[in-house]
C-alpha positions as CSV (number, residue, x, y, z in Angstrom):
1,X,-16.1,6.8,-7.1
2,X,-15.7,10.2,-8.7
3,X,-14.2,10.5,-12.0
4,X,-11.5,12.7,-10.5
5,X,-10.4,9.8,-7.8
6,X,-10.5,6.9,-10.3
7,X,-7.7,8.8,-12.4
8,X,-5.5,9.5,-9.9
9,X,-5.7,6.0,-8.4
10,X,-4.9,4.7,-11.9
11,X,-1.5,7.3,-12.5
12,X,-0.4,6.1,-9.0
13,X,-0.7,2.5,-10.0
14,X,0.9,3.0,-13.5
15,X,3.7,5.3,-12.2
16,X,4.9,2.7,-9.5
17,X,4.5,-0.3,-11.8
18,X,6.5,1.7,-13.6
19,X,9.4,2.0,-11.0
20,X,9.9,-1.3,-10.1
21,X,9.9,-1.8,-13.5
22,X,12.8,0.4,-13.6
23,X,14.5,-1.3,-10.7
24,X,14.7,-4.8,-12.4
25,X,18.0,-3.1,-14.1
26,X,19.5,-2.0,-10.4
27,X,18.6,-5.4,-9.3
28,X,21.0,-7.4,-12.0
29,X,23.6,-5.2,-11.6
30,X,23.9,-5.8,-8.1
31,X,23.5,-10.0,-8.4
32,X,27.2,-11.4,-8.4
33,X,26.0,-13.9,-10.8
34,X,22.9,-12.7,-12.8
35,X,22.2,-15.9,-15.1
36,X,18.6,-16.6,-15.6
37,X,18.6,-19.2,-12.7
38,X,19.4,-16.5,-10.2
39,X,17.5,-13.4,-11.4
40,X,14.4,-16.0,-11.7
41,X,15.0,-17.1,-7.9
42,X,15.0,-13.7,-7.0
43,X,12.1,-12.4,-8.4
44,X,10.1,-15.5,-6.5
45,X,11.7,-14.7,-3.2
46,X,10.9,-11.4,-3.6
47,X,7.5,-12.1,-4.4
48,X,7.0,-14.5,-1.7
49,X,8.3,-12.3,0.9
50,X,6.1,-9.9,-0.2
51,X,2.7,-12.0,-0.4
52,X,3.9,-13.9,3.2
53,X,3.6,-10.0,4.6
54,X,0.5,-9.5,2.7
55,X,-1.0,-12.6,4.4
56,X,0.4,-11.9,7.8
57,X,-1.2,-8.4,7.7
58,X,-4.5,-9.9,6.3
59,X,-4.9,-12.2,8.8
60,X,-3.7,-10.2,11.7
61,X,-6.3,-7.9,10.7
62,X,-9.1,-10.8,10.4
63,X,-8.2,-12.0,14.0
64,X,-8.3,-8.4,15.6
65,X,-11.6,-7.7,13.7
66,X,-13.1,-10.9,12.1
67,X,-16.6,-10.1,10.9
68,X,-17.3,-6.3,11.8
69,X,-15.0,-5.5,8.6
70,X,-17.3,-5.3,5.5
71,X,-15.9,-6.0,1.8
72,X,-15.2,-2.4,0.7
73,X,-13.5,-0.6,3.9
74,X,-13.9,3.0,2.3
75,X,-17.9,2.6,2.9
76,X,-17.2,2.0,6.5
77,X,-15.3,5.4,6.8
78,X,-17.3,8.3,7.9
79,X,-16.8,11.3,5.8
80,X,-18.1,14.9,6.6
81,X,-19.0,17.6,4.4
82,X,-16.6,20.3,4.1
């Protein structure tokens, strides 16, 4: 991976952990109560849903198809010179 790609993969990933970060404050405001209890069950709901639609995706893709997929997808792409 070029030197070029790897740094703007890492600002993409820093700028949106950086976002939600930021929307932790939108996310209090808007609980009616907003005690520890409650902020903590929604940050694990949250982060349930979102791993249950990780999984569904990953093994939706697994069934559709299983063992042709290799471990790193971006060496199955074909790519052409420009």
């Amino acid at each position: 991976m070029s030197s070029e790609c790897t740094a703007t993969l890492s600002l993409a990933l820093f700028s949106s952990r950086e976002l939600i970060l930021l929307q932790m404050f939108s996310i209090l405001n808007e609980i009616s109560d907003n005690s520890p209890r409650n902020t903590t069950s929604v940050i694990f709901s949250s982060i349930g849903s979102a791993a249950s639609v990780y999984i569904l995706v990953a093994l939706t893709g697994y069934l559709s198809f299983g063992d042709k997929v290799r471990g790193n997808i971006v060496s199955m792409c074909k790519f052409s010179e420009i």
